[in-house]
C-alpha positions as CSV (number, residue, x, y, z in Angstrom):
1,X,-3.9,32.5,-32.4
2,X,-5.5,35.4,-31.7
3,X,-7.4,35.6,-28.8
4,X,-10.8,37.7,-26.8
5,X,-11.1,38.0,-23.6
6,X,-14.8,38.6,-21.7
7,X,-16.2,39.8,-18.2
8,X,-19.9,38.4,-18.7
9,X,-21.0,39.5,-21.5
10,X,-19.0,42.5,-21.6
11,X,-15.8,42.6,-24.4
12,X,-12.4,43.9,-22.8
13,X,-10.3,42.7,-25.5
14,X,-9.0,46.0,-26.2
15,X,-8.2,47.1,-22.3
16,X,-6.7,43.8,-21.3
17,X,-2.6,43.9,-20.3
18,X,-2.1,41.2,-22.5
19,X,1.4,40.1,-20.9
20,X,-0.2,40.3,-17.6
21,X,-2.8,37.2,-18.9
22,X,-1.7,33.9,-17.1
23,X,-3.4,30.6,-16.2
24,X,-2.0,27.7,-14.2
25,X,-3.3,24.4,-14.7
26,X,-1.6,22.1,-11.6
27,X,-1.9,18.2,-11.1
28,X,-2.0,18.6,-6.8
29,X,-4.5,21.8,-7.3
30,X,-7.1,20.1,-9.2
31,X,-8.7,24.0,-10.1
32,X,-7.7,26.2,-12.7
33,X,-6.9,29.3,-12.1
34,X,-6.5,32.6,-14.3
35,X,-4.9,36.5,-13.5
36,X,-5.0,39.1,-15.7
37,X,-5.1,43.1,-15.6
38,X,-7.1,45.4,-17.3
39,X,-7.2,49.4,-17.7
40,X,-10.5,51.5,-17.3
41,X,-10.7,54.9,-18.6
42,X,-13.1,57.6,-17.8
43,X,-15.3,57.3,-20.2
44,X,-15.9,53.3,-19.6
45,X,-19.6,52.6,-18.0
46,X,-18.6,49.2,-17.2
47,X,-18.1,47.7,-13.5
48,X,-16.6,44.2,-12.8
49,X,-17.8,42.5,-9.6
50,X,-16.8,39.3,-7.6
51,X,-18.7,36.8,-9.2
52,X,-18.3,38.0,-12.5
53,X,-17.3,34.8,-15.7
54,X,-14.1,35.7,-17.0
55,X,-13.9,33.9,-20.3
56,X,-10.5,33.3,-22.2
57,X,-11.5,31.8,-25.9
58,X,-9.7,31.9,-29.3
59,X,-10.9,33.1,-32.2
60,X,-12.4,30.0,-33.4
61,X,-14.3,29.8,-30.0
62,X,-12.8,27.4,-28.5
63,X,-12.9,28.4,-24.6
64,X,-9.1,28.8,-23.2
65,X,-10.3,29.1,-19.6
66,X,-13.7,30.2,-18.2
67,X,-14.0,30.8,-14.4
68,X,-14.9,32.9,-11.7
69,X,-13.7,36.4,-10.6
70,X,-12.9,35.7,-7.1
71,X,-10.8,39.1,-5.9
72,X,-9.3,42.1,-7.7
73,X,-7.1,45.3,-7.0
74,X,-7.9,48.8,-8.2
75,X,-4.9,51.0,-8.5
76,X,-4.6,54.5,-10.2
77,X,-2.5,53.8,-13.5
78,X,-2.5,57.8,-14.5
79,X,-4.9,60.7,-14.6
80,X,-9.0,59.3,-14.7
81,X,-7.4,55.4,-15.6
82,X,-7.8,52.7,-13.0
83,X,-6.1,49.1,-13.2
84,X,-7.8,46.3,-12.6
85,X,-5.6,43.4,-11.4
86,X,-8.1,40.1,-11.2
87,X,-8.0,37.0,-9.8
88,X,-10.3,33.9,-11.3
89,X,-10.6,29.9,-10.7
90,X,-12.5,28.0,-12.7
91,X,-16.0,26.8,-12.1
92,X,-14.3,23.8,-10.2
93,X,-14.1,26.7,-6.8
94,X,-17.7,25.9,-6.1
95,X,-16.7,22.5,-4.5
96,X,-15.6,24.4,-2.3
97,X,-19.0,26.4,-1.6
98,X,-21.1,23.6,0.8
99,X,-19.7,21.3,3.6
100,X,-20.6,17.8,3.4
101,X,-21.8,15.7,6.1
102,X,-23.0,12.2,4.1
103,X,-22.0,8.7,5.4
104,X,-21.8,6.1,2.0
105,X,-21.4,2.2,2.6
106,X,-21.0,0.0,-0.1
107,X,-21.4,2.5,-2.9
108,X,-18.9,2.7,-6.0
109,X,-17.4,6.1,-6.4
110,X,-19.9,6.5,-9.5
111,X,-22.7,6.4,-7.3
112,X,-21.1,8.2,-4.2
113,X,-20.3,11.4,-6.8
114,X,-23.3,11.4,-8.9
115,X,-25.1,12.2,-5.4
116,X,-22.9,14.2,-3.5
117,X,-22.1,16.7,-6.5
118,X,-25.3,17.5,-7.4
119,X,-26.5,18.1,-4.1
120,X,-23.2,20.3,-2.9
121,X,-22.2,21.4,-6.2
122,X,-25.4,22.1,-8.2
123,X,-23.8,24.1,-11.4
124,X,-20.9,20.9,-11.8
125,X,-21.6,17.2,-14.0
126,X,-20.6,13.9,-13.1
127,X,-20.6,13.2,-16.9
128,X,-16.7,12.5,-17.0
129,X,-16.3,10.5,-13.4
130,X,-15.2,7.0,-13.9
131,X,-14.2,5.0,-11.3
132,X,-16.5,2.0,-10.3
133,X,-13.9,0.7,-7.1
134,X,-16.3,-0.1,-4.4
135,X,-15.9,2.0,-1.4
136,X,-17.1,-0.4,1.8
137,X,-17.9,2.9,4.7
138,X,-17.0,6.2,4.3
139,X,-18.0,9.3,6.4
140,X,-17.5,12.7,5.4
141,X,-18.1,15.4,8.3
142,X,-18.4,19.1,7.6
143,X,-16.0,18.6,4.9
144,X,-16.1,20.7,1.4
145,X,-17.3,19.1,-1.7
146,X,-13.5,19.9,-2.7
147,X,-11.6,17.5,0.1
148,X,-14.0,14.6,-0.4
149,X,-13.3,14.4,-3.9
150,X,-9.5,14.3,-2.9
151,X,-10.1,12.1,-0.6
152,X,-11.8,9.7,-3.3
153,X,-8.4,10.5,-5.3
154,X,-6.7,9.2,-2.7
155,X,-7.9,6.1,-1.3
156,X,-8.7,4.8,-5.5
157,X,-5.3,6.5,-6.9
158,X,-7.4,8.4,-9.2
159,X,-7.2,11.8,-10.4
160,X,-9.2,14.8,-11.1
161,X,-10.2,18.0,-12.4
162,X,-13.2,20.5,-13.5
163,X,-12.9,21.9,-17.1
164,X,-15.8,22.9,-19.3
165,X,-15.7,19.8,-21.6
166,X,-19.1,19.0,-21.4
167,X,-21.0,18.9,-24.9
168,X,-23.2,22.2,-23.6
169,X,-20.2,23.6,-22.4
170,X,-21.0,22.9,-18.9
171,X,-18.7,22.6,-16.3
172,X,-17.8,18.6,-15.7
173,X,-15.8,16.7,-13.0
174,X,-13.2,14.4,-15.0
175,X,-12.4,11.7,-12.5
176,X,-10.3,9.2,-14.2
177,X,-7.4,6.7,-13.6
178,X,-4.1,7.8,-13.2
179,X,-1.4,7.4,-16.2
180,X,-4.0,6.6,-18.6
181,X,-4.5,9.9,-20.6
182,X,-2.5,10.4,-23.4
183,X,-1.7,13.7,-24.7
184,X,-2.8,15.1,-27.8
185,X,1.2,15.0,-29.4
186,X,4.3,13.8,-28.3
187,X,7.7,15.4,-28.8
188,X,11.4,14.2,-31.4
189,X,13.8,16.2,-32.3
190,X,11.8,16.7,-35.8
191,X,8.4,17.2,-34.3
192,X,9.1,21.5,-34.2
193,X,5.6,21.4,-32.1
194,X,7.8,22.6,-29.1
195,X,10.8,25.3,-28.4
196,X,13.7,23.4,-28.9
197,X,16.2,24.8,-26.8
198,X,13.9,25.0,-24.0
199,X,13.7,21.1,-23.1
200,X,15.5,20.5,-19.7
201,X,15.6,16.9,-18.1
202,X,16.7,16.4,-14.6
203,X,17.7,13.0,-13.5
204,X,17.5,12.4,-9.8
205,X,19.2,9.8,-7.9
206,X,18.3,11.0,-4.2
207,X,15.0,9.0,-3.9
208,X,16.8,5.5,-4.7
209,X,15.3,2.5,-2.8
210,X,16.8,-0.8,-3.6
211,X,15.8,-2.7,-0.7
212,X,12.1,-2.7,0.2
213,X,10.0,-3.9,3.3
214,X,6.1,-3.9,3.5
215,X,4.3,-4.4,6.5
216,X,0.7,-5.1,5.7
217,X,-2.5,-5.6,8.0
218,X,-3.3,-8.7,9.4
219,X,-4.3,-12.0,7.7
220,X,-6.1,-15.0,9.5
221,X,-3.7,-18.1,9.4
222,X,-4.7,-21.9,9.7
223,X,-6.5,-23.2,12.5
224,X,-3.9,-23.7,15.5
225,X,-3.8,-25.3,18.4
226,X,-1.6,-24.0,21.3
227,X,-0.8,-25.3,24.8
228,X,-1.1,-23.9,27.9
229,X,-0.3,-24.8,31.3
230,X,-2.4,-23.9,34.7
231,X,1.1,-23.5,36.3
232,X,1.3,-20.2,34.0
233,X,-2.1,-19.1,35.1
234,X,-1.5,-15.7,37.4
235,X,-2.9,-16.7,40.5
236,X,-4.5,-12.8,41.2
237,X,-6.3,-12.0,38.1
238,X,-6.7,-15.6,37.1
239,X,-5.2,-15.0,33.4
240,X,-2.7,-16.8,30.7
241,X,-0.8,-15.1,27.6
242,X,-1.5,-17.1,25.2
243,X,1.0,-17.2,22.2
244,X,-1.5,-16.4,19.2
245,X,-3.7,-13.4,18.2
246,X,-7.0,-15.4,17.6
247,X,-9.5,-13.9,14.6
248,X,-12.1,-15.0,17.0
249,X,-12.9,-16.4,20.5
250,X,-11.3,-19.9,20.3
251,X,-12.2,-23.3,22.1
252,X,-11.0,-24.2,25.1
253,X,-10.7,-27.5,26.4
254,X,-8.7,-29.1,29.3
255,X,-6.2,-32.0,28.0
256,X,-8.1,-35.6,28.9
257,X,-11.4,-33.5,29.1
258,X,-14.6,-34.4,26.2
259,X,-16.0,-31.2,26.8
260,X,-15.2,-27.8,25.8
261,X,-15.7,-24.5,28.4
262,X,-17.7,-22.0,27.4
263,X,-16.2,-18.7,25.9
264,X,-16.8,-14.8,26.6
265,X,-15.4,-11.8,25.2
266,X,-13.8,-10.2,28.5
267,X,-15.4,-6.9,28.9
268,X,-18.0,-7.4,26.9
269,X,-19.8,-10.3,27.9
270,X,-21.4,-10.6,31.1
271,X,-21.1,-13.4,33.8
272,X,-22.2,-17.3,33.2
273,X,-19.4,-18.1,30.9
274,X,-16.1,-20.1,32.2
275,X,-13.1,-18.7,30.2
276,X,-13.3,-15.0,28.6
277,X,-11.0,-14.5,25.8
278,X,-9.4,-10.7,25.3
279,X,-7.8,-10.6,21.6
280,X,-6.0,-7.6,22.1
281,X,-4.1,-8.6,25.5
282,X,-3.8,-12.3,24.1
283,X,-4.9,-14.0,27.4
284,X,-7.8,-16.0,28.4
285,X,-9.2,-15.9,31.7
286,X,-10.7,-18.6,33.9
287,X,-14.0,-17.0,35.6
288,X,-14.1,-17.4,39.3
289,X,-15.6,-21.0,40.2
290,X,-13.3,-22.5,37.8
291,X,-10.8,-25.3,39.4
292,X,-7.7,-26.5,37.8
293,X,-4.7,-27.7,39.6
294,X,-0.9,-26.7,38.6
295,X,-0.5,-29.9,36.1
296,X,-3.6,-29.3,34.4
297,X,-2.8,-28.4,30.4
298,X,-5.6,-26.4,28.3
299,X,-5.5,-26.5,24.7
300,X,-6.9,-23.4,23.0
301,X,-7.6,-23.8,19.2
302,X,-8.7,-21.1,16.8
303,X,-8.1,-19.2,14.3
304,X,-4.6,-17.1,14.1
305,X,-3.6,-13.3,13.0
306,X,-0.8,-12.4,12.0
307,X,0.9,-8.9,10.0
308,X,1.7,-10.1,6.8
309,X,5.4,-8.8,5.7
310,X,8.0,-9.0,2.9
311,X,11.2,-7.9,1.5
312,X,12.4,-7.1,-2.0
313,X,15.5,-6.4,-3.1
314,X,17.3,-5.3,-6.2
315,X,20.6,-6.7,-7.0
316,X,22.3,-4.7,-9.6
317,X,20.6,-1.5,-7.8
318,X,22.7,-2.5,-5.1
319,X,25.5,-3.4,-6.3
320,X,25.9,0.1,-8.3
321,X,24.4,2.2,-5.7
322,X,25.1,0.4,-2.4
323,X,22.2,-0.4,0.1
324,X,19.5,1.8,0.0
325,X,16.3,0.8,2.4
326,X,12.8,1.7,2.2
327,X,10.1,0.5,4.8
328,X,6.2,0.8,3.9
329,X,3.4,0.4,6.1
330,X,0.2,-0.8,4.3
331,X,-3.0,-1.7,6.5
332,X,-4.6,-2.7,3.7
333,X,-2.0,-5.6,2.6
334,X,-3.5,-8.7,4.0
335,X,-1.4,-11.7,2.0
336,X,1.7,-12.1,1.5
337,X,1.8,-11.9,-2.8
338,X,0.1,-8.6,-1.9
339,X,3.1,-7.7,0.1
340,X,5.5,-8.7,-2.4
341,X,3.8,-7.0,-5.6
342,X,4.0,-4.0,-3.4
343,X,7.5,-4.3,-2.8
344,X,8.2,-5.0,-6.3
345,X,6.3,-2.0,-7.4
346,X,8.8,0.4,-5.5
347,X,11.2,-1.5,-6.9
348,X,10.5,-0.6,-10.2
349,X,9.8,2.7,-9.4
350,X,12.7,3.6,-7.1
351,X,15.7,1.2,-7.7
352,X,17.1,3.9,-10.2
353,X,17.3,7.1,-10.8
354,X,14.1,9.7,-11.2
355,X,13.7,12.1,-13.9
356,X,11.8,15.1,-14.2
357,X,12.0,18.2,-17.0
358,X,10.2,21.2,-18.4
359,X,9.9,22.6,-21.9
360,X,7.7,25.4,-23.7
361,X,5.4,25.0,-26.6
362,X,2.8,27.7,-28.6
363,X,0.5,24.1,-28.9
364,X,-2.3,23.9,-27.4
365,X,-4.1,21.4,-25.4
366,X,-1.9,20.2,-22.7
367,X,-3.0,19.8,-19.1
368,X,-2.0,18.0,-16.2
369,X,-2.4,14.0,-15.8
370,X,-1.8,13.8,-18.9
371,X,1.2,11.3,-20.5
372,X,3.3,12.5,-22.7
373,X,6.2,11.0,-25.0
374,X,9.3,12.1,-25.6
375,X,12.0,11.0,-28.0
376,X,15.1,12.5,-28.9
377,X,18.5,11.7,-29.7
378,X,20.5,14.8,-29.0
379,X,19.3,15.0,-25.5
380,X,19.5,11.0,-25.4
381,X,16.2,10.3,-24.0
382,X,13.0,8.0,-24.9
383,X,10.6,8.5,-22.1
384,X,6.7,8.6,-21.1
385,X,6.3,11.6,-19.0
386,X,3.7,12.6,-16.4
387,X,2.7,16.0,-16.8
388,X,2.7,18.2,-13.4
389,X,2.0,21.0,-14.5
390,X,0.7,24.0,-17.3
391,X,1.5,27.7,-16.9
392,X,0.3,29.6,-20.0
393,X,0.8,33.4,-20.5
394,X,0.5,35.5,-23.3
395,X,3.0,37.0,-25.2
396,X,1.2,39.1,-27.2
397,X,-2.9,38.8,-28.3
398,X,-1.8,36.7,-30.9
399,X,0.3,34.4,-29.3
400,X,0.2,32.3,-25.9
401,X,3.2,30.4,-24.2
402,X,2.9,27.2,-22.3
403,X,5.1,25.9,-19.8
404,X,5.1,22.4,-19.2
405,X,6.3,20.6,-16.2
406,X,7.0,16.9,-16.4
407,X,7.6,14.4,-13.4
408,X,8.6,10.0,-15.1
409,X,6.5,7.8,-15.2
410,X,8.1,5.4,-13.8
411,X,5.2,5.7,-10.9
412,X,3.2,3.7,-13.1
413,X,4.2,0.5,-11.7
414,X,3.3,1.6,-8.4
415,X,0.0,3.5,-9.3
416,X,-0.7,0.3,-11.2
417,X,0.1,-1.9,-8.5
418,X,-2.2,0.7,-5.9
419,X,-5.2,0.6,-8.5
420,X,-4.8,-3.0,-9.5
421,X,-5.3,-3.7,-5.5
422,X,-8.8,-2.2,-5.5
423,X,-10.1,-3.6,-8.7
424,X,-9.0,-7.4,-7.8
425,X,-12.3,-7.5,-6.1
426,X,-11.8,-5.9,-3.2
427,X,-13.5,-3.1,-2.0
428,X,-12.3,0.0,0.5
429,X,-13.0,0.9,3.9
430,X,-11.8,4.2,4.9
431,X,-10.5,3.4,8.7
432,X,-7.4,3.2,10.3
433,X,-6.1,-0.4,11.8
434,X,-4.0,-0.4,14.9
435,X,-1.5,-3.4,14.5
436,X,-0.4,-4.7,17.4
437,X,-0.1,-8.0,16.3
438,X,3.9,-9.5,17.0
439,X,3.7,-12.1,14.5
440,X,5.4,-11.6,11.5
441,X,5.4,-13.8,8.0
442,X,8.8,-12.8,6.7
443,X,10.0,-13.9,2.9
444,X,13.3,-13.2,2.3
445,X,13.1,-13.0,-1.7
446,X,10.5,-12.9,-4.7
447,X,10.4,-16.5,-5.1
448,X,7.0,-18.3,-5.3
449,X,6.4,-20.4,-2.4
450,X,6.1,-24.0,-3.2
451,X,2.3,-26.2,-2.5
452,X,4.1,-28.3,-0.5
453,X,6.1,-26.9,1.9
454,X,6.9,-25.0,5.4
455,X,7.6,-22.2,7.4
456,X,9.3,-21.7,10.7
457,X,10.2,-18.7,13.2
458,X,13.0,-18.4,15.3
459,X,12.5,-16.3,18.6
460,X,14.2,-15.9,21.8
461,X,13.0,-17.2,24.8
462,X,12.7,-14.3,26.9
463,X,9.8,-12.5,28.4
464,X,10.0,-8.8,26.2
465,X,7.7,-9.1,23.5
466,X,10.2,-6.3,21.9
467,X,12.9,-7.8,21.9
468,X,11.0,-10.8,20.6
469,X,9.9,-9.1,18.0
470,X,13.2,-7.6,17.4
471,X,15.0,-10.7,16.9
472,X,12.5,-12.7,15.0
473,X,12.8,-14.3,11.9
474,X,11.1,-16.3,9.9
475,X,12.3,-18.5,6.7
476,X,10.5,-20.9,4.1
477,X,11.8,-24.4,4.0
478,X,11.8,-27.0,1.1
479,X,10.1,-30.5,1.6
480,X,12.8,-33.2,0.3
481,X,11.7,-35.7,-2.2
482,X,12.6,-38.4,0.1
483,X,10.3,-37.3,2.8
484,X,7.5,-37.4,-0.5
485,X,8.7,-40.7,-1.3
486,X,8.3,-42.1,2.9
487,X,5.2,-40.7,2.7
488,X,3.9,-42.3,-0.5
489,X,5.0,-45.6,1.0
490,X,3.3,-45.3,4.2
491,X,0.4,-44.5,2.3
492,X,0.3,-47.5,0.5
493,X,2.1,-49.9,3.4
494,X,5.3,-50.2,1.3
495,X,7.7,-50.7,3.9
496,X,7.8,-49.2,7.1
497,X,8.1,-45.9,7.5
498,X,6.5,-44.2,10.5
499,X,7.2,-40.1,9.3
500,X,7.1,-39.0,12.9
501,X,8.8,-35.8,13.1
502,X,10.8,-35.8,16.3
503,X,14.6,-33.8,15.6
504,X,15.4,-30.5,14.6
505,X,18.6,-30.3,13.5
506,X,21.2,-27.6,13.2
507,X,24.3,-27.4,10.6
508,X,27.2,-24.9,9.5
509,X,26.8,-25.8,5.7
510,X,26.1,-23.1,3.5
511,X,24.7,-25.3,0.5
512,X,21.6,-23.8,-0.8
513,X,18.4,-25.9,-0.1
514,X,17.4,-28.2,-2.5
515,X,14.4,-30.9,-3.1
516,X,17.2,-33.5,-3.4
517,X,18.8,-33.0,0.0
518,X,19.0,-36.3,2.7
519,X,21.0,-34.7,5.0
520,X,22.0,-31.7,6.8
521,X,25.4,-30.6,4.8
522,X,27.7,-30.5,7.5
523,X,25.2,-31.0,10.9
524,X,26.5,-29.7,14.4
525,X,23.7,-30.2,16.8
526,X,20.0,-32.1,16.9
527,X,17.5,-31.5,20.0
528,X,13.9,-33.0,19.9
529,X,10.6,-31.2,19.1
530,X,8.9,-31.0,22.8
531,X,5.5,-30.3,21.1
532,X,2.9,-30.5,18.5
533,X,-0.3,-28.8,17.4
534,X,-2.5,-30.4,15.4
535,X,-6.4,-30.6,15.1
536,X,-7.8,-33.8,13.6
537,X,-9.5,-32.8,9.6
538,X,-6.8,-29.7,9.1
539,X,-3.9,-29.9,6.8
540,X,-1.5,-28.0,8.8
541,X,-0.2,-28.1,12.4
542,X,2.9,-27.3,14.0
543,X,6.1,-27.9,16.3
544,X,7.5,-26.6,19.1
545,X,11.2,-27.2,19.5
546,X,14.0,-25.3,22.1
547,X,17.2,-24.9,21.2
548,X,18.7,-25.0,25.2
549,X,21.5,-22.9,26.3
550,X,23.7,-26.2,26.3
551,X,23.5,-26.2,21.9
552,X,27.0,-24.7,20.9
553,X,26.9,-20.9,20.9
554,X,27.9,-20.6,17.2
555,X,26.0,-19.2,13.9
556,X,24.2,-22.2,12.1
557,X,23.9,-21.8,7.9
558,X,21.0,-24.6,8.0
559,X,18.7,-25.9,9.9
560,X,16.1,-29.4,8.6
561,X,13.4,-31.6,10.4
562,X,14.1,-35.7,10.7
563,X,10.9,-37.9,11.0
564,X,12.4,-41.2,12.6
565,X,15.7,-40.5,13.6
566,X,17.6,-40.4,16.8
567,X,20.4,-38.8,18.6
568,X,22.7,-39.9,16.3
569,X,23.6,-36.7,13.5
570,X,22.2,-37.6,10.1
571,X,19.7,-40.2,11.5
572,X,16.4,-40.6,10.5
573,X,14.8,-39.1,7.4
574,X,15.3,-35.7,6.6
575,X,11.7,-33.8,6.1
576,X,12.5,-30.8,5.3
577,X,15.8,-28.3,4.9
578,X,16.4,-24.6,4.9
579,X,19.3,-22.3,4.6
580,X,19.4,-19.7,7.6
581,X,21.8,-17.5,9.4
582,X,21.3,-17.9,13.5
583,X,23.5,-16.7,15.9
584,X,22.7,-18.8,18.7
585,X,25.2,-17.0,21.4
586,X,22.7,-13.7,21.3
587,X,20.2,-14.9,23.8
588,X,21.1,-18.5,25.9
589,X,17.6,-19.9,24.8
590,X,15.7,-19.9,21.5
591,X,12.2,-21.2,21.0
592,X,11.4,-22.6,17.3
593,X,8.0,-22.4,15.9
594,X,7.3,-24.6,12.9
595,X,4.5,-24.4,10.5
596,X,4.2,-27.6,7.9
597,X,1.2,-27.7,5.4
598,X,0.5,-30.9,3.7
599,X,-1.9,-29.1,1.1
C-alpha cells in the first residue's frame, strides 16, 4: 500500500516524516483525528495555513483520512529547513463551529438532524442518519452542533460518526444503532489478515453484578379507595395525609353522604372549591367553611402512583462468585416487565466476567462501532467484539499499522434492551422526574405474574415515612383453586358460599405456595381485616389488616387470606397463600395492605 499525502492541492509526499503519520479513530470521540510532520526547505514556495485539507489517500484513491488543519508547530530542523508538526480532525470539527438554540417536540431524530445539521453545519449530510425513535420535547440551549448530536446518542443508544462516505465524497453524519455494524473480516487462527502474536484478551471479573434492583418512574395503579378520618384532620391548617399518591385530583365524599365535594389543586386553584388536593404532600385540605365532626369518615378515590421496582438475581453467578449487588435508577421504567427486562439485561451483561483485547493488522477498513469476530483455538476464544478503538500509523510509505482496541459484546443485551424500550412505541422526553413517591411494587424473582392473582405490602405502623419505606416489602400471592371453585359456585348458587374475606392469617411453614393449598402449613396466628376499599364497576379493591403488638413476636414463613372463617386456625376457606419472611418483633405494630384483582 503505498500511500500520498496532500495540503490542498499541494503534493508533500516527498517531505512527509512518514513514521510521524498517525490517525485515531475513537468510539467516545466521534471525530477523527490525524498528526503528521513535514520538512520545508529553502527552496519550497509553499505555506500551510489553519484551515488547510490534509488528505491521506492510497494509491488507488481511496481517501485514508481527509480533515482539517487545526494547529501546527514550526521548529528549526537544521540550517534553512523548518519542521512542520500538524494537527488535523476530520470534517466532523465543524459541529462544533455554531451553538444551537432549537426546541423540537414530537419530531423523530431523522427529522430533528436533517434540520439542525444543515442549518449549524452547512458543509456535513444527513445521508447516513438512521434512527426514526420519536423524541416527545427536547431543548437545546447555546449548545454546539457537536453535544446535541451526543445527546441524541445518548437518550436513543445510538452511535455516531463523520467520515467522507458519501457517493461525492462529501462529508456524512453516520448515525446508526449500536452493535449492528459488522466489520469487513473477522479473525481464526488461519485467517493471517492480522499479526498473530499481537492478539491480547483481558478477562475482567471486577464489574460482576449478580443481583440487580431497578427502580423505575412511576406507573398509575387501579382505581383506589382510601379512608380517612376527621379525627386525623390537623385542627390548624385543616389538612389529612392521605396514604396514596393520586395521578389526579381524586373524589371526595363523606361516608353516608350522596354528594361528592368539589376539588382544587392547593396552590393553584383559587377560592370556591371545598377540599384542595396537593399530590406532592399527599394531603387534602378542607377549605374554611367546611364542618365535619371527629366521627365523620371521608373516602377519597382516585387514581394511584406508585415507583415501579424489581429484583433479578443470578444463581450460579452467585453461587461461584458470592453476592454481588447492583442498583439502577431508571425514570423512564414505568411497568414492572420493563423493570424486570432491565434487570435481566444487566444480568446478562454483568453476571460474569468482561473481556476486552487489542491486536494489530496491515488490513484496512476498521473503525469503531464496528463488531467484529473472533475465533481461535490457541487462545481458546469464540467471541463478537465491539471495537473501541483504531490507531493507525505508518511504518513506512508503503505500509500502515492498525491498532485495534476491542471492548465484549456482551453489552448487547443491555443496549438491546435500552433500544428495544424506545422503539416499543414509546417515544422520549428529555426531562428529569423527581420521585418521591414511597410506594414501592417489589417482585422478588423473574416469574410471570399470574391473571388471577394478588399483591400485598407489609409496613410498620409508625409515623417516619423512612423507616416505612425502609422496612417495606411487598410479595405476590397465589389464588387457590378452592377459592376459584367457591366462587364458581356462588356464581351459579351451588351451595352456599359467601367468599367474604375477613382473616389474615400468619404461619411458620416454609412450603412453597401452591394453587392446591387449603390451609396455612403450619398456622400460628389469624387477626381480622379492619377495612376494605372497593368502588362498585372496578375489578380490584383492597384490605386493610393490623397485625397488633399482642401477635407473637416471631418470624412467619407464610402468610394466606380466609373468606368465611373464624377465630378458629384453619377455618374458613383459604383465598389466597404466599411464602414470606416477617419478623414481627422489629416494630410492635405492622399495617398490611392487600391488593386482590379479579381480572
Amino acid at each position: 500500500m503505498t500511500v500520498q499525502l496532500l495540503i490542498g492541492s499541494f503534493d508533500i509526499t516527498s517531505s512527509v516524516q512518514w513514521q510521524s503519520v498517525a490517525k485515531r479513530d475513537e468510539l467516545n470521540q466521534k471525530v477523527d483525528t490525524m498528526t503528521f510532520s513535514m520538512l520545508k526547505y529553502a527552496e519550497s514556495t509553499f505555506i500551510p495555513s489553519i484551515g488547510n485539507f490534509a488528505t491521506l489517500k492510497r494509491s488507488d484513491g481511496v481517501a485514508l483520512f481527509i480533515g482539517q488543519i487545526i494547529r501546527f508547530d514550526k521548529s528549526l530542523e537544521g540550517h534553512g529547513v523548518v519542521r512542520y508538526d500538524f494537527q488535523c480532525v476530520e470534517e466532523g470539527h465543524e459541529l462544533t463551529h455554531q451553538l444551537v438554540s432549537e426546541t423540537y417536540e414530537n419530531k423523530s431524530v431523522n427529522e430533528i438532524l436533517a434540520h439542525m445539521v444543515p442549518k449549524y453545519a452547512g458543509g456535513i449530510f444527513t445521508g447516513a442518519v438512521d434512527c426514526p425513535i420519536v423524541i416527545e420535547k427536547i431543548r437545546f440551549v447555546r449548545q454546539s452542533a457537536a453535544e446535541c448530536v451526543e445527546k441524541l446518542a445518548e437518550l436513543t443508544g445510538y452511535s455516531w460518526y463523520v467520515a467522507r462516505q458519501h457517493p461525492n465524497n462529501y462529508p456524512d453524519l453516520h448515525f446508526f444503532e449500536k452493535n449492528k455494524k459488522p466489520a469487513p473480516f473477522s479473525l481464526s487462527d488461519t485467517s493471517e489478515n492480522f499479526i498473530f502474536d499481537s492478539l491480547q484478551i483481558t478477562d475482567d471479573g471486577t464489574q460482576i453484578r449478580n443481583r440487580v434492583t431497578v427502580k423505575g418512574g412511576e406507573a398509575r395503579g387501579a382505581s383506589r379507595t382510601e379512608q380517612v378520618s376527621a379525627g386525623a384532620v390537623n385542627s390548624e391548617t385543616r389538612k389529612v395525609k392521605l396514604q396514596n399518591k393520586f395521578a389526579q385530583k381524586p373524589a371526595v365524599i363523606r361516608v353516608g353522604s350522596s354528594s361528592h365535594f368539589t376539588v382544587g389543586v392547593d396552590g393553584l386553584d383559587g377560592d370556591g372549591y371545598q377540599v384542595y388536593w396537593n399530590q406532592n404532600e399527599r394531603t387534602i385540605r378542607f377549605a374554611q367553611g367546611v364542618s365535619y365532626s371527629g366521627t365523620d369518615q371521608f373516602n377519597v378515590t382516585g387514581i394511584p402512583l406508585f415507583t415501579v421496582a424489581a429484583r433479578a438475581e443470578d444463581a450460579s453467578s452467585i453461587s461461584f462468585y458470592g453476592v454481588r449487588e447492583h442498583f439502577i435508577e431508571d425514570a423512564s421504567i414505568i411497568s414492572i416487565e420493563e423493570g424486570r427486562k432491565r434487570a435481566a439485561a444487566e444480568l446478562a451483561t454483568y453476571a460474569g466476567q468482561i473481556s476486552e483485547g487489542s491486536f494489530e493488522t496491515y488490513e484496512d477498513g476498521l473503525r469503531s462501532g464496528q463488531i467484529i469476530s473472533i475465533q481461535s483455538d490457541i487462545y481458546d476464544v469464540n467471541e463478537s467484539f465491539l471495537i473501541q478503538s483504531v490507531d493507525f500509523r505508518m511504518v513506512t510509505r508503503e505500509r500502515g499499522l492498525y491498532r485495534v482496541s476491542l471492548a465484549t459484546l456482551k453489552t448487547v443485551s443491555l443496549i438491546d434492551f435500552l433500544i428495544a424500550q424506545v422503539r416499543a412505541g414509546k417515544s422520549i422526553n428529555d426531562s428529569s422526574a423527581d420521585s418521591t413517591e414511597e410506594t414501592y411494587e417489589f417482585y422478588e424473582n423473574m416469574d410471570t405474574i399470574p391473571a388471577m392473582t394478588g399483591k400485598f405490602t407489609f409496613e410498620p405502623d409508625v409515623t417516619d415515612a423512612e423507616v416505612r419505606r425502609a422496612n417495606r416489602k411487598t410479595h405476590n400471592n397465589v389464588i387457590t383453586n378452592v377459592a376459584k371453585s367457591k366462587l364458581i359456585q356462588r356464581l351459579f348458587q351451588q351451595g352456599s358460599p359467601a367468599m367474604f374475606v375477613n382473616w389474615l392469617a400468619l404461619g411458620t411453614g416454609m412450603a412453597t405456595a401452591s394453587a392446591g393449598d387449603t390451609q396455612l402449613a403450619s398456622e400460628n396466628y389469624r387477626t381480622t381485616v379492619t377495612a376494605r376499599n372497593f368502588t362498585p364497576g372496578n375489578l380490584s379493591g383492597s384490605l386493610t389488616i393490623q397485625i397488633p403488638s399482642g401477635a407473637p413476636n416471631v418470624t412467619y414463613y407464610e402468610v394466606g387470606l380466609y373468606a368465611d372463617g373464624s377465630t378458629t386456625a384453619n377455618s374458613g376457606t383459604l383465598l389466597c397463600r404466599a411464602r414470606i419472611q416477617f419478623n414481627k418483633g422489629a416494630f410492635t405494630v405492622w399495617n398490611v395492605t392487600w391488593n386482590l384483582n379479579i381480572a
